[in-house]
C-alpha positions in Angstrom: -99.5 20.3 -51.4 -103.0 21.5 -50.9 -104.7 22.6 -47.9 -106.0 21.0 -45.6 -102.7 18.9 -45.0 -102.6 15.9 -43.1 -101.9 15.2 -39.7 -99.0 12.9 -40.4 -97.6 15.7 -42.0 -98.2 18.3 -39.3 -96.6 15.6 -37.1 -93.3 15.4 -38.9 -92.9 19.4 -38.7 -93.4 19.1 -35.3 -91.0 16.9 -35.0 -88.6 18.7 -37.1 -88.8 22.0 -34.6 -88.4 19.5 -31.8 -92.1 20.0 -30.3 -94.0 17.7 -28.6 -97.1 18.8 -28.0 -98.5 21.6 -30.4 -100.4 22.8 -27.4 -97.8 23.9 -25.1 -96.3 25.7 -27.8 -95.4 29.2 -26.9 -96.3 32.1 -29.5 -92.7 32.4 -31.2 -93.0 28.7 -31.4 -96.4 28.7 -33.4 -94.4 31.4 -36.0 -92.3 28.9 -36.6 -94.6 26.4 -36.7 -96.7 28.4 -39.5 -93.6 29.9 -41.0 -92.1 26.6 -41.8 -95.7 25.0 -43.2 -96.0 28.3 -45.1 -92.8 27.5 -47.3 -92.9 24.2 -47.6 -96.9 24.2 -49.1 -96.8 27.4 -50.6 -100.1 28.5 -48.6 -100.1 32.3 -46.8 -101.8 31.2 -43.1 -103.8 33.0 -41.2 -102.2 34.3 -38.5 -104.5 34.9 -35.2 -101.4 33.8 -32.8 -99.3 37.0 -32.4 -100.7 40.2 -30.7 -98.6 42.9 -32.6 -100.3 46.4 -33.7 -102.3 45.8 -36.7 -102.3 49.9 -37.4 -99.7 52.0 -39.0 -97.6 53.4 -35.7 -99.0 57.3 -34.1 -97.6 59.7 -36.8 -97.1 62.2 -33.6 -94.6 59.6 -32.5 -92.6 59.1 -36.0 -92.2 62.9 -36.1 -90.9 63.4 -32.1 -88.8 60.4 -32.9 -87.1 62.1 -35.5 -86.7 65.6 -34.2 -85.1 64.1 -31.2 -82.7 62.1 -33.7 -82.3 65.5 -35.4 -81.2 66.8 -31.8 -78.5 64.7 -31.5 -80.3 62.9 -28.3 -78.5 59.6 -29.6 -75.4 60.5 -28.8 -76.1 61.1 -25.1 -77.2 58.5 -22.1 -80.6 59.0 -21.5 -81.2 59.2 -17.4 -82.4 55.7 -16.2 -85.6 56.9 -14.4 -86.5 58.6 -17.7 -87.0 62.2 -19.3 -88.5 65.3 -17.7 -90.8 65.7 -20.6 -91.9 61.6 -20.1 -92.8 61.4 -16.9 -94.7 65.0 -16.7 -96.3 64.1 -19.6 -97.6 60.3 -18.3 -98.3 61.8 -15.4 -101.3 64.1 -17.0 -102.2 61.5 -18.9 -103.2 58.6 -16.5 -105.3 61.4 -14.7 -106.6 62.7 -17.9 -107.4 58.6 -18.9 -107.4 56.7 -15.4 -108.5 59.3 -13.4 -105.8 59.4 -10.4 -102.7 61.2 -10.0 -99.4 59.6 -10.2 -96.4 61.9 -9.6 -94.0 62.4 -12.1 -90.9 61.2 -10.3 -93.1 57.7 -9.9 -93.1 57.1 -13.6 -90.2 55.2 -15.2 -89.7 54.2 -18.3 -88.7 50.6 -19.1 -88.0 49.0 -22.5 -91.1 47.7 -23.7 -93.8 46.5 -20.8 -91.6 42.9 -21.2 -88.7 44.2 -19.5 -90.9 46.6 -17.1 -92.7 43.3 -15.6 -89.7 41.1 -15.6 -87.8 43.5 -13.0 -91.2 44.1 -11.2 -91.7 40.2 -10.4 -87.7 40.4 -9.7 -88.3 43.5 -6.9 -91.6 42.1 -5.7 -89.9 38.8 -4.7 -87.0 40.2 -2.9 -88.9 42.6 -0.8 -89.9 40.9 2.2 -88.9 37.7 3.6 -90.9 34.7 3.4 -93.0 36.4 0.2 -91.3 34.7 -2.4 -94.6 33.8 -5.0 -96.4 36.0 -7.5 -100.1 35.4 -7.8 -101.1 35.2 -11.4 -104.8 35.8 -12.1 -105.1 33.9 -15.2 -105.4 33.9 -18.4 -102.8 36.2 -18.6 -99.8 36.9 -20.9 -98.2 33.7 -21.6 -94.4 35.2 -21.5 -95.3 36.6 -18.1 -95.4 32.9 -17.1 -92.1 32.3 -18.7 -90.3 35.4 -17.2 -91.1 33.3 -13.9 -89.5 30.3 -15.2 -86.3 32.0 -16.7 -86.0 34.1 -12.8 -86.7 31.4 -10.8 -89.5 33.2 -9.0 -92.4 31.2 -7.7 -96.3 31.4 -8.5 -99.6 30.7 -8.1 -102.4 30.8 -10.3 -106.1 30.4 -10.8 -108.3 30.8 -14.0 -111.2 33.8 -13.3 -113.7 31.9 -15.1 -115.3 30.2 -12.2 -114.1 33.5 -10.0 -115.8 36.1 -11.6 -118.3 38.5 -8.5 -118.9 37.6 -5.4 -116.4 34.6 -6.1 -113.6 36.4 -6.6 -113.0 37.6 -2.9 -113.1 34.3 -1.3 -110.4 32.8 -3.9 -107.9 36.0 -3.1 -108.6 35.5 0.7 -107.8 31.4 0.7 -104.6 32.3 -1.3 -103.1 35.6 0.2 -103.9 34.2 4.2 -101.0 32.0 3.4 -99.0 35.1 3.9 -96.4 33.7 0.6 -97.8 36.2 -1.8 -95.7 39.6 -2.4 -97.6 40.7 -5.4 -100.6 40.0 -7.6 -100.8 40.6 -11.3 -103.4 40.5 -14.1 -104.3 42.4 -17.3 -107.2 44.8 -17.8 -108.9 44.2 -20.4 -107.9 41.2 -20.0 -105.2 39.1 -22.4 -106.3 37.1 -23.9 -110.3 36.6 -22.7 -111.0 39.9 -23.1 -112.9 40.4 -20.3 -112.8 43.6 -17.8 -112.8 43.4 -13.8 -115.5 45.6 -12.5 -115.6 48.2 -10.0 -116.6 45.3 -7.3 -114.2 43.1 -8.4 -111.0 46.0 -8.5 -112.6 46.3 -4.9 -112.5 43.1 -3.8 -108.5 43.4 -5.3 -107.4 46.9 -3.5 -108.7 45.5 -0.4 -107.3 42.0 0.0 -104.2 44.0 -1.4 -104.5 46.2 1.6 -105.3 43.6 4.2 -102.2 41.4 3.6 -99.8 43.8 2.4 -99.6 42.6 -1.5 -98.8 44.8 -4.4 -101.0 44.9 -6.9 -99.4 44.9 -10.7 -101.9 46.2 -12.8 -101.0 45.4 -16.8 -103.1 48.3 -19.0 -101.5 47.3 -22.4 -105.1 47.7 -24.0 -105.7 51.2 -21.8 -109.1 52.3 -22.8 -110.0 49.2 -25.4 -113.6 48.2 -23.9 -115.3 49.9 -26.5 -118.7 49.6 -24.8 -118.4 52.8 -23.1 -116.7 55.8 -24.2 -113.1 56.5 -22.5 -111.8 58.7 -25.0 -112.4 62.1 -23.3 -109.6 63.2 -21.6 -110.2 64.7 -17.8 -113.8 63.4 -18.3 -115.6 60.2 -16.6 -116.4 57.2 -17.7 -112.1 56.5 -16.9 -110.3 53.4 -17.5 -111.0 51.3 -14.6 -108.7 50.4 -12.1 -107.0 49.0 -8.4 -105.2 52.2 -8.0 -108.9 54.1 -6.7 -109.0 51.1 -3.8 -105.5 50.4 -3.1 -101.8 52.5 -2.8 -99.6 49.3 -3.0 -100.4 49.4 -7.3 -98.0 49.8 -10.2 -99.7 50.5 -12.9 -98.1 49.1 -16.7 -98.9 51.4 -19.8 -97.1 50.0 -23.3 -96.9 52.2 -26.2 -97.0 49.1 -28.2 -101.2 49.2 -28.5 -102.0 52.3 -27.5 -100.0 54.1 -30.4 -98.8 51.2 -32.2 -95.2 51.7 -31.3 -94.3 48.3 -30.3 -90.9 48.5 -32.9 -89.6 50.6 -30.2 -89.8 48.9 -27.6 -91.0 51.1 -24.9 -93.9 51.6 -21.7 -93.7 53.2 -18.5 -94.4 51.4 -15.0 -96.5 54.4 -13.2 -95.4 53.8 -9.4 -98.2 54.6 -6.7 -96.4 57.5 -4.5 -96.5 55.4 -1.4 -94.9 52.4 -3.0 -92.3 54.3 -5.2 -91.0 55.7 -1.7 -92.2 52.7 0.9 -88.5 52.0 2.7 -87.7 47.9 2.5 -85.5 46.4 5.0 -84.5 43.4 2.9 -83.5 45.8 0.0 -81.8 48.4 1.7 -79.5 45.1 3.3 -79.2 43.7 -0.2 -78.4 46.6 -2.2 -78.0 49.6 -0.2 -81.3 51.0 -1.3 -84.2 50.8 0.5 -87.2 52.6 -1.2 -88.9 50.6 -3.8 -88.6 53.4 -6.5 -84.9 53.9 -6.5 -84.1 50.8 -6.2 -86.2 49.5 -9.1 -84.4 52.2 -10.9 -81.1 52.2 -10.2 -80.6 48.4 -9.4 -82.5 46.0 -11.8 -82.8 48.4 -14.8 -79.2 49.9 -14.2 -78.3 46.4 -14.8 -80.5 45.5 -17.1 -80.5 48.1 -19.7 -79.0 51.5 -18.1 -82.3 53.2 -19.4 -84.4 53.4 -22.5 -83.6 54.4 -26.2 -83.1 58.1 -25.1 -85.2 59.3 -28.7 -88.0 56.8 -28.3 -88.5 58.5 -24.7 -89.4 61.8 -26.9 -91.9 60.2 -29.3 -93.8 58.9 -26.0 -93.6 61.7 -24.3 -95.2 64.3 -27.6 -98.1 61.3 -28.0 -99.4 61.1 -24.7 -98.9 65.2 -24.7 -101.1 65.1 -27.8 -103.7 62.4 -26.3 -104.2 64.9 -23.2 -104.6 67.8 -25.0 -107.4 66.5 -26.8 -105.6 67.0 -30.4 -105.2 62.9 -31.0 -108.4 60.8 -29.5 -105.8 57.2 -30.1 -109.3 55.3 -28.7 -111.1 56.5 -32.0 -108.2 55.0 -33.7 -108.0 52.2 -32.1 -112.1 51.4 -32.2 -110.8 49.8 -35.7 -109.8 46.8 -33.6 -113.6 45.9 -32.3 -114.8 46.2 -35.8 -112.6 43.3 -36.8 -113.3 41.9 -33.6 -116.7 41.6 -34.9 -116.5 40.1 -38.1 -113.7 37.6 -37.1 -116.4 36.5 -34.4 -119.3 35.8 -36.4 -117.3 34.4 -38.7 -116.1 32.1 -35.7 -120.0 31.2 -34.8 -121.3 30.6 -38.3 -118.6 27.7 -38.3 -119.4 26.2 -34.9 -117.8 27.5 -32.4 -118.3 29.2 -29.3 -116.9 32.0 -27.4 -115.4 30.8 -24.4 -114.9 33.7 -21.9 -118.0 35.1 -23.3 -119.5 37.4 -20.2 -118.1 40.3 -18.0 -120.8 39.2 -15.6 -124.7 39.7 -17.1 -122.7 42.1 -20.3 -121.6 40.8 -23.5 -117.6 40.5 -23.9 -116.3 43.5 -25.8 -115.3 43.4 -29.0 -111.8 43.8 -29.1 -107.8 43.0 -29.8 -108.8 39.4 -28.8 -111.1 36.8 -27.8 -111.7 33.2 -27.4 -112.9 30.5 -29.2 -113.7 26.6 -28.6 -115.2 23.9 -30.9 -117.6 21.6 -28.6 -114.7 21.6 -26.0 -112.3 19.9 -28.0 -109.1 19.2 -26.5 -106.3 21.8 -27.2 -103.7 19.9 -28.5 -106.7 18.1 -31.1 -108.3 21.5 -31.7 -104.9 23.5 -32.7 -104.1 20.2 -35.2 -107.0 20.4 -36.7 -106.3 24.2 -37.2 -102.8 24.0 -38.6 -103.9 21.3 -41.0 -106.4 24.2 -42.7 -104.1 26.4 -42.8 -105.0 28.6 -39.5 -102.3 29.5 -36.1 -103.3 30.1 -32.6 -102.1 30.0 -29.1 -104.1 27.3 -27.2 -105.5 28.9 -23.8 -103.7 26.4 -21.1 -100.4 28.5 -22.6 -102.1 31.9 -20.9 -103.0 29.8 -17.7 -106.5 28.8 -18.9 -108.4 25.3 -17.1 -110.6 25.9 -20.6 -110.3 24.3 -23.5 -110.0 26.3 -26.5 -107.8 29.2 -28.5 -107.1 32.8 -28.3 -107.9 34.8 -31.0 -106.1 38.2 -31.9 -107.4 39.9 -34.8 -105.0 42.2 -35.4 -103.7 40.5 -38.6 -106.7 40.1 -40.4 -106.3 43.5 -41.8 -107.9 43.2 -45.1 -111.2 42.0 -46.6 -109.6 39.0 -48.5 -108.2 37.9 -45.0 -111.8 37.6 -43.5 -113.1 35.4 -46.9 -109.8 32.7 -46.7 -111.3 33.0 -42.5 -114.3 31.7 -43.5 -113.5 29.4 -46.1 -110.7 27.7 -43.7 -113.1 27.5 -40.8 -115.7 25.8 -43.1 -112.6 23.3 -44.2 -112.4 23.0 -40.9 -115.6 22.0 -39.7 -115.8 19.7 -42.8 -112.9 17.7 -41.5 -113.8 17.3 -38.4 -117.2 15.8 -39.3 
């Protein structure tokens, strides 16, 4: 069978994997979606649908990792609110990177930013009665969304793209009067449109965060990734934007899966603004005996969750972001790899047709980056991603991250090779052929 397939045939795999509508896939259903058209045409796809590292993991890690191995580290509990050496060593690295000091004892290890966010919307809802909803500011991570689901929690939502300046206040304030909200949360540089929340807009954020007592959960997976200005000198300004300079009720999410490509181990840290970590909650000391945020978050929902994280992975952190500090690894240099493609995979995207649909942070060009997005003529989602699978391409459609737009996200960390960007544009021009 020969690309591109038809769309009777992209039907009856659907069908097989029990799927309805291609469009509300989530991402570990569009694997399987490409996985099983893979083997059954004997076509490679290309795969735009799942963000992992496209770069070879932080060699400072791999070499902590395995002196702590060495060390006999596995045979021992690692302490649930993390390692000395972690959480000194995070703590001079936000204010070498983000410019703002975070004690050590408010850092904590979780495993992976997934399981850091799931017990933050956990914590956040239980805190005070009668705040029971998490605003998302969308697009976000789509498996945020599904955390909610799986918990139980509430939300609300709204897409930024009509929000974006002098908007954005007004939208927070109509939302967080109804006094429901315990905590907001959004990503920065933004997954998956890319775009970054200026100084105003953080502002406008801290404030309203202030004003009607809402924690603000601040998701830096791509620290440092707006490759427009340079971040990568450490103790030295421009730093990575953020709430935490308008606001103390933040928490702050730093994965090592981007930064140094260490997403196999599955860890991050959840930096803890020193107010919040030790704020005192009535409805938490009641429920659990513990009433400061911190503690409790450590010794109730990761206790339970995990009893800590992998006690050797905490070491290969803990020697990278020494290293980034010190000035002997610059990991944005390394990472600048990711705009390049970002590039390339977007011209190739325009040549064809289409058209970048979160395409402004304000009067600036989007940067070029781990993703963007893409539309053709504001084709429907569910029509746009068929028409994509039958040429042999996978994406996540946008309403999956909380989009109103119509159109995909884009993550380029896959098209790793030169041959990848040619069968690009050769299946984009199928594309456009097909659709007429």
């Amino acid at each position: 069978m020969k690309l591109p397939v038809s769309e009777e045939y992209i039907n009856s795999v659907l069908k097989g994997l029990d799927i309805s509508d291609v469009s509300q896939t989530t991402i570990r259903q569009c694997v399987s979606v490409s996985e099983t058209i893979e083997r059954q045409i004997g076509e490679k796809f290309i795969h735009l649908e799942l963000g992992v590292p496209g770069l070879p993991a932080c060699p400072i890690g791999i070499k902590a990792h395995k002196e702590a191995l060495d060390k006999g580290v596995s045979s021992q509990y690692p302490a649930i609110g993390g390692i000395k050496e972690l959480k000194q060593n995070a703590s001079e690295f936000i204010k070498a990177f983000v410019g703002i000091d975070v004690a050590p004892s408010c850092i904590v290890p979780t495993v992976g930013g997934m399981q850091g966010s799931y017990n933050l919307f956990l914590e956040c809802s239980q805190i005070t009665p009668g705040k029971d909803r998490i605003l998302f500011i969308d697009p976000g991570f789509a498996a945020n969304h599904t955390q909610m689901n799986v918990l139980g929690i509430n939300s609300e939502s709204f897409d930024i793209y009509n929000y974006r300046a002098e908007n954005l206040r007004p939208k927070l304030e109509e939302i967080l009067s109804k006094g429901n909200i315990s905590a907001i949360i959004y990503s920065n540089p933004n997954n998956p449109a890319w775009i970054c929340l200026s100084e105003s807009e953080l502002k406008d954020i801290g404030e309203c965060a202030n004003k009607y007592d809402v924690i603000v959960l601040e998701d830096m997976a791509y620290l440092c990734m707006d490759f427009r200005r340079d971040l990568s000198q450490p103790f030295q300004p421009p730093y990575q934007p953020t709430v935490a300079n308008y606001t103390d009720n933040y928490i702050l999410m730093l994965s090592a899966s981007k930064i140094f490509s260490y997403a196999g181990e599955r860890i991050a840290i959840m930096a803890f603004s020193p107010t919040l970590f030790n704020r005192e909650y009535p409805a938490l000391k009641e429920r659990y005996g513990i009433g400061k945020m911190g503690d409790n978050y450590i010794l109730t929902y990761l206790y339970c969750a995990s009893s800590g994280v992998s006690h050797s992975a905490q070491y290969a952190l803990a020697q990278m972001l020494k290293e980034s500090t010190e000035g002997k690894y610059n990991f944005v240099k390394y990472l600048n790899e990711y705009g390049r493609r970002a590039k390339m995979a977007k011209d190739i995207f325009l040549k064809h047709g289409f058209n970048l649909v979160y395409d402004k942070d304000l009067n600036e060009k989007i940067s070029d980056g781990f993703f963007f997005t893409a539309g053709y003529n504001n084709m429907p989602n569910k029509l746009l991603l068929t028409y994509l699978l039958r040429c042999g391409i996978i994406a996540i459609t946008l309403n999956t991250t909380g989009s109103s737009q119509n159109g995909i996200r884009v993550c380029i960390s896959q098209l790793n090779t030169p041959e990848h960007f040619n069968i690009l544009d050769e299946r984009l021009a199928m594309f456009k052929q097909i659709v007429g």
